[in-house]
C-alpha positions, 0 to 999 in steps of 0.5 A: 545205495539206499534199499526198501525194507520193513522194519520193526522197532525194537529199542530207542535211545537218545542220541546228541541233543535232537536223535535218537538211535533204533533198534530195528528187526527188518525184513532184508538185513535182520537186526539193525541199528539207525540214527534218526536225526532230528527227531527230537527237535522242540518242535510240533513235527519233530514230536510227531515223528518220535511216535514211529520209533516207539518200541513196537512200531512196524515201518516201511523204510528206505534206508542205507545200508552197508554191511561193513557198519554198525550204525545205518541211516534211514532216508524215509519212513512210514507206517506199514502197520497202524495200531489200532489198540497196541499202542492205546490198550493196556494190556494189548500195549503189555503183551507187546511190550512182552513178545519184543523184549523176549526177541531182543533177548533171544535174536542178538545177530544181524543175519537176516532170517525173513521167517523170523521177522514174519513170526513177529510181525504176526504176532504184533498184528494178532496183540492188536487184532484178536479177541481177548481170549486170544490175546490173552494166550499170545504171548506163551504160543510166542514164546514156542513159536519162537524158540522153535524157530531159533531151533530149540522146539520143546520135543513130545507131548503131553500124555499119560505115558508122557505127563512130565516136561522136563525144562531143562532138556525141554522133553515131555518124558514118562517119569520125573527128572533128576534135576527139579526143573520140570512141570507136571500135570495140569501145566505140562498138558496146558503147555502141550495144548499151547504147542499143537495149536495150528492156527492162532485164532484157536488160542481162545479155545485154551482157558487159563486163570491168572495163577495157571497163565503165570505159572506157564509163563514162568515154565516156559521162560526158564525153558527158553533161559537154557537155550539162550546165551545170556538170557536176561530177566523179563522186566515186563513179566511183572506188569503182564501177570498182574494185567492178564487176567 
């Protein structure tokens, strides 16, 4: 039995000689993997049909599935969403590349979580849409929409009664913590700002230079780390603090 779903790419590998197997978030069954055979074919429409499994690529498939397997079949696929500068923009194509790394190390399960796929989704639509001064801002509101949505919000907000925010227990409180995981002042309030923000589109409004947009970043990367089994370092962190200005 074969079912109708939305997918997004996540990781590809090679697999044999001409397939590949693919890491996809999709809509129905969450976290899935497929073999996709033939792909890599030495022919021009074997090449042509790599690109939709490039980490990224948001699809409307058919595919089998059977939840007693690990490994599902897609039957056909096509583009749900076409990119108009993710996959061509550097820095579009780094903020992306962020937001799907920081998903496979957060969602290891394939139970299936609608809200999740729609938090994504949207994301990846907004890397690819939005101006730069939103795009910029992205991928710290990704990060705590995320985390809150796997259920580990940060708690509070910035405040003079409130100006320190405890990482490791993801609290703003009044007063340093014991531990030396926390931010202060001018960080801690561009983080509480990042939080309360109701619409993406507004992110502009958030002005951050390069050492402040890496030090949130990097605050709130160790924030999630306390919350995620196994977190594992963020090889694209590198490339996205060098790009964004």
């Amino acid at each position: 039995m074969t079912n109708k779903t939305k997918g997004i790419v996540l990781k590809t590998i090679h697999y044999g000689e001409t397939s590949i197997i693919t890491s996809v978030y999709t809509e129905l069954f969450g976290l899935q993997s497929y073999i996709v055979k033939g792909v890599r074919q030495a022919s021009k429409k074997s090449s042509s049909k790599q690109i939709f499994f490039h980490p990224g690529a948001i699809l409307e498939m058919e595919a089998y599935h059977n939840p007693l397997k690990n490994l599902q079949f897609i039957k056909e696929y096509r583009w749900d969403y076409l990119y108009e500068k993710v996959f061509f923009d550097v820095a579009r194509t780094a903020i992306a590349q962020f937001m799907i790394e920081l998903f496979l190390n957060a969602v290891k399960q394939p139970e299936s979580n609608p809200d999740l796929f729609f938090l994504l989704e949207e994301n990846l639509h907004q890397a690819d849409k939005s101006v730069d001064a939103v795009a910029a801002n992205l991928p710290e509101y990704f990060i705590l929409q995320l985390s809150a949505n796997l259920g580990f919000q940060l708690q509070g907000n910035f405040s003079k009664d409130t100006p320190v925010l405890d990482l490791q227990e993801g609290v703003f409180v009044q007063q340093e913590p014991v531990n030396s995981n926390f931010v202060i002042g001018a960080i801690a309030s561009a983080i509480s700002e990042i939080q309360n923000i109701n619409r993406i589109n507004t992110l502009g409004k958030i002005k951050l230079n390069r050492q402040s947009r890496n030090e949130v970043l990097q605050s709130l990367l160790q924030f999630v780390s306390y919350h995620i089994t196994d977190f594992k370092e963020m090889k694209s962190l590198p490339v996205l603090k060098e790009i964004l200005a």
